[in-house]
Every structure is written in structure tokens, then in C-alpha cells.
C-alpha positions in Angstrom: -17.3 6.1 15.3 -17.9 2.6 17.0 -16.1 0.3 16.4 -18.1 -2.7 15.1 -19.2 -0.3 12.5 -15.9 -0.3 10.7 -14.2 -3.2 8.5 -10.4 -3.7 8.4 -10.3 -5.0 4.9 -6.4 -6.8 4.5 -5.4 -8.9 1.0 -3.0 -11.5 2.4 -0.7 -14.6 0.7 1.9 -16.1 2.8 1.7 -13.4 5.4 2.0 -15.2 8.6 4.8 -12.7 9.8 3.6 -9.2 9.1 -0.4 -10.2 9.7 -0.2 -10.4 13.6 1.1 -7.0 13.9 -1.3 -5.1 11.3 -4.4 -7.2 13.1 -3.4 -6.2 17.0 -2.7 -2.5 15.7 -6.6 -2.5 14.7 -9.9 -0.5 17.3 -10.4 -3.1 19.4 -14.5 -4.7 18.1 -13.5 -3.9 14.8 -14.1 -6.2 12.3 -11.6 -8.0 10.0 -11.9 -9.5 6.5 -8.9 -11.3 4.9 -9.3 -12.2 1.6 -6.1 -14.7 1.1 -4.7 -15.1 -2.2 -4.0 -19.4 -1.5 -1.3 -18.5 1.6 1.2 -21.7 2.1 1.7 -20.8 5.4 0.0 -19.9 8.4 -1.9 -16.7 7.5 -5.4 -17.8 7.0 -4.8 -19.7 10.5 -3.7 -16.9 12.0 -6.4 -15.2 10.9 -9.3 -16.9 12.3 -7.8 -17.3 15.8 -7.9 -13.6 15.7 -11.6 -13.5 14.7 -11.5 -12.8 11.3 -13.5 -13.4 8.3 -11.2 -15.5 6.0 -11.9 -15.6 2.0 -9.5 -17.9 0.2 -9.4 -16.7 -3.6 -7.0 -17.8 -6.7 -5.0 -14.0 -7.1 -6.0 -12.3 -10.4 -4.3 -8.8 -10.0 -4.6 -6.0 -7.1 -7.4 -3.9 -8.6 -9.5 -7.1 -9.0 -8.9 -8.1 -5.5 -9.5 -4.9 -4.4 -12.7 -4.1 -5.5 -14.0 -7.9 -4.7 -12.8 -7.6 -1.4 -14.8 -4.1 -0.4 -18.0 -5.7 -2.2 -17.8 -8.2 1.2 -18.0 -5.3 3.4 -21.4 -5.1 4.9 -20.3 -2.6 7.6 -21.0 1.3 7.3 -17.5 1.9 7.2 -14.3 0.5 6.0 -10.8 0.5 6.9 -8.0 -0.6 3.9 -4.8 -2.3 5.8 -2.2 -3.6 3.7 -0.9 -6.7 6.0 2.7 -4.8 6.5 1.0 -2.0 8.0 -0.2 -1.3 11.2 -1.6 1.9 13.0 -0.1 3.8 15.5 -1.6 4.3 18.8 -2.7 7.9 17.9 -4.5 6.5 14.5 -6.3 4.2 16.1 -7.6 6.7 18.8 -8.5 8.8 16.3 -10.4 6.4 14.1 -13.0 6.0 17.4 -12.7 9.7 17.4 -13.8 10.3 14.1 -17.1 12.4 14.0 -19.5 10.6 10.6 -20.2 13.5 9.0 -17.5 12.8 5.8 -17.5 10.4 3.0 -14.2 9.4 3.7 -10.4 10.3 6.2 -7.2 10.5 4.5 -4.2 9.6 6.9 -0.4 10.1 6.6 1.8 6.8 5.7 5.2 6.7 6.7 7.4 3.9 5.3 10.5 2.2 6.6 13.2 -0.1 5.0 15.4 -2.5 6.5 13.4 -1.3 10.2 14.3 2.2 9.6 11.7 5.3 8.5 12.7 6.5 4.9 12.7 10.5 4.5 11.7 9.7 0.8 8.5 8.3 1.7 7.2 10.6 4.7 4.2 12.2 4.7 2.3 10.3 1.8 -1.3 10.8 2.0 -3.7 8.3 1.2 -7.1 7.6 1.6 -7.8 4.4 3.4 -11.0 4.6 5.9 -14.4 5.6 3.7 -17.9 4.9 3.9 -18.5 1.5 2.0 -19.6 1.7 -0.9 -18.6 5.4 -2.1 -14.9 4.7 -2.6 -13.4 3.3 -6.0 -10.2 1.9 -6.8 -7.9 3.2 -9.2 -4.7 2.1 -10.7 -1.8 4.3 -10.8 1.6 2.3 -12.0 4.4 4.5 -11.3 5.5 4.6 -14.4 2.4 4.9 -16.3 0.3 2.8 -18.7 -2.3 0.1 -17.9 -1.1 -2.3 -15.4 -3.6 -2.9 -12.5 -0.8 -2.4 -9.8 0.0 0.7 -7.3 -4.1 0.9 -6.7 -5.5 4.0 -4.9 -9.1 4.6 -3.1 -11.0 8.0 -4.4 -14.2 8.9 -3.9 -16.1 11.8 -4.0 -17.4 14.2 -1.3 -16.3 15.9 2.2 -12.8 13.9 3.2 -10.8 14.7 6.2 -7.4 13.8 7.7 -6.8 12.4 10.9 -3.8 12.4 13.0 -1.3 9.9 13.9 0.3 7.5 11.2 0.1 4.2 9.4 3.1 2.5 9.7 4.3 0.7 6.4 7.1 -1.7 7.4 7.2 -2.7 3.6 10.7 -4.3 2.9 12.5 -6.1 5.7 15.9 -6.5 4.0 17.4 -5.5 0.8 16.5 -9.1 -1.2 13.2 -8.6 -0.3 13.1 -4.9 -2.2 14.9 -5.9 -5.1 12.1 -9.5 -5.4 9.7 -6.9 -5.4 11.6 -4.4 -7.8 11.8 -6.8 -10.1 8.4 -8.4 -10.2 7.0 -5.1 -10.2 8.7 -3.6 -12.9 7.8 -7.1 -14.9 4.2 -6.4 -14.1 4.1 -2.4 -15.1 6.3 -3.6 -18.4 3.4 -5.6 -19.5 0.9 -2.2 -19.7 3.1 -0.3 -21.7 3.8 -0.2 -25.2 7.1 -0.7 -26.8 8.7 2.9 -27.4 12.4 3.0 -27.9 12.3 6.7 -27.6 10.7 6.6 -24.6 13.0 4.1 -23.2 15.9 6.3 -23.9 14.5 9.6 -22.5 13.7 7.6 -19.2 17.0 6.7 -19.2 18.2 10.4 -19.4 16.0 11.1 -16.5 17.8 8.6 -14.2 20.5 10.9 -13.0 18.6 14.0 -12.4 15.9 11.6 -11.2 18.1 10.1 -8.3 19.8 13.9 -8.0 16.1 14.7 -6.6 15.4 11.9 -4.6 19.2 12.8 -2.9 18.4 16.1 -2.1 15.2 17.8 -2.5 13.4 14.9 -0.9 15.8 13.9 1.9 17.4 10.5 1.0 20.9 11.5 1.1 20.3 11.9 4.7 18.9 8.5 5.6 22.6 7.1 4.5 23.7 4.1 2.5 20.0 2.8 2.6 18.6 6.8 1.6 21.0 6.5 -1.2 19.7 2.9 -2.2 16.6 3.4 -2.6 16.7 7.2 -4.1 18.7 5.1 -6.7 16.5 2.5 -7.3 13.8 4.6 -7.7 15.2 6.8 -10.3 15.5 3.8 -12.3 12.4 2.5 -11.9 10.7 4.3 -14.8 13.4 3.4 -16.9 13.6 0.0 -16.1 9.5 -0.6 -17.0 10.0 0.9 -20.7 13.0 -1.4 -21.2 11.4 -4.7 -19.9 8.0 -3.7 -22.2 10.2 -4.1 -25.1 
């Protein structure tokens, strides 16, 4: 695969410290479009220094940014890059590696918190590099119902995976998870309907929830931090029914 045939699509606002690292990790002669939700800072500079194609756009939601930002993509291929992720050297090899005879690669996303790789969040696969114009986005709240929010790429046809890892340095410090905990949760709230019952059997579910996360996926061992977010996560589902009433 060359290289100026593939588009590094990244959605940015107030990004300036995470968006040098996810642009540098990139093919080199790839092509980048930002499309910057009104950044404060100096992301959109940033940005075009780097060579980038820089959209500024008022922020509706993520599936709505999404799907305008791939309709900008006039290269055969395209690459989705959220700016706190960045490939590692063996991705990127293998993106110019990549024979064209697919619809679309899958890869494996490993996240960290607080700069160090969760076991809870290993091995997630998602599809990110797909020929433009054949993959959709698709919303998938965590805890269900209609918000436009945890947005995945399908699309039909041969996929393949390649090797190597994105790297997903998503929450620097504990404030910045529990920001994000918050305003997510808000956001799912407002796509569900009020159900007390359901709200109470959520609730239920927390313990055996976090018992899971603990054990059967690994968190216990990643320590204090393991344990804080196996928690946090167990209550996630509750916390969206409560807010939506």
C-alpha cells in the first residue's frame, strides 16, 4: 500500500498535547485531515506545520463528525486515529505492507491509564484502516440506547488483521478519567428512557460486574489503578440509567 494513498482521518479540540505524537506515529507521505471541533489552543497550528489538512467545525456529536469527516477523504484508503493514539513501529510497517485485495484491516488497540497498559483493555479489535467509502459508522453506547457516542467502523466484505498495535494513551491522570466518566455517562443518560427497574437491576450487577473485571479479565493484577478502573466500569451501566431519570 503507498502511502499517499491512505488518509489519517483525526477529530481534534484542544489537542495540542496528544496530536504531535499520533501525527509523527503516521507512514511517512501519508496524508492527514484534522477536522477540529473550535481548539482554544494550539492544535489546528500544530497541525498545519505538520502538513495537514485542517477543517474547523462547531462539534455536533461523534457520529456526526465522524461520518462528515470520511466524506473529505478523497484518497483510496483511509486510516481512523483518534488524537491520543499513535501506532507502533510494527503497525505502521505493516500498513505499507498491506497487500489491497480487502475492503478493510482490523488491528489490535491496547489502552493505558495513568502511562501504564490496562490488562482490561488488551486486545480490543477494531476496525480502523478501510477503503473509503465502504465503511459506516455506528454507535454503540456502552450501556445501550441511542446516544451517538462510543462510534465503531463496519463495513462489509473480506477484512483482515494486521500485526503490531495502536497505542491508546486515553487518560493521563485519574481527574482526567473521572471528567470523562462523568460527561460520558451524562451524554449516554440522555438516549435512554427512564426505567426505575432497570436502574435497580444495573445496580445489582455492579458487584458481580466489578467481580469480573477483577478476575476473569485481569484488573486485579494491574494494582490500585486495575482495581480503579474494574470499579468504575462496573458502575458505569448503572450510573447511565440513574442520570436518565
Amino acid at each position: 500500500m503507498r502511502p499517499d494513498d491512505v488518509t489519517a482521518v483525526i477529530l481534534t479540540r484542544d489537542e495540542e498535547r496528544n496530536l504531535p505524537r499520533a501525527i509523527t506515529s503516521l507512514p511517512r507521505g501519508a496524508h492527514v485531515l484534522v477536522l477540529d471541533a473550535e481548539s482554544v489552543d494550539g492544535t489546528a497550528t500544530f497541525a498545519r506545520a505538520a502538513g495537514a489538512t485542517v477543517i474547523v467545525r462547531p462539534w455536533t456529536d461523534f457520529v456526526d463528525a465522524r461520518r462528515f469527516a470520511l466524506a473529505q477523504v478523497t484518497t483510496p484508503w483511509t486510516l481512523v486515529l483518534d488524537a491520543d493514539e499513535a501506532l507502533d513501529d510494527v503497525l505502521r510497517d505493516a500498513i505499507l505492507a498491506a497487500p489491497e485485495d480487502c475492503q478493510g484491516y482490523v488491528v489490535a488497540r491496547a489502552t493505558f491509564f495513568r502511562g501504564k497498559r490496562m490488562r482490561m483493555w488488551q486486545g480490543e479489535r477494531l476496525l480502523r484502516l478501510f477503503r473509503t467509502g465502504a465503511a459506516r459508522v455506528e454507535a454503540q453506547p456502552a450501556a445501550g440506547g441511542s446516544a451517538a457516542l462510543h462510534e465503531r467502523y463496519a463495513c462489509d466484505g473480506v477484512q483482515r488483521e494486521l500485526p503490531g498495535e495502536l497505542l491508546h494513551y486515553s487518560y493521563a491522570d485519574t481527574a482526567e478519567y473521572l471528567d470523562r466518566f462523568e460527561r460520558y455517562t451524562s451524554i449516554e443518560a440522555q438516549g435512554r428512557r427512564r426505567n426505575l427497574p432497570a436502574a435497580l437491576l444495573q445496580t445489582l450487577l455492579v458487584p458481580p460486574r466489578f467481580a469480573n473485571n477483577l478476575f476473569r479479565r485481569g484488573a486485579a493484577l494491574d494494582g490500585p489503578r486495575g482495581w480503579f478502573v474494574a470499579w468504575h466500569s462496573a458502575r458505569y451501566p448503572a450510573v447511565v440509567r440513574w442520570k436518565s431519570r
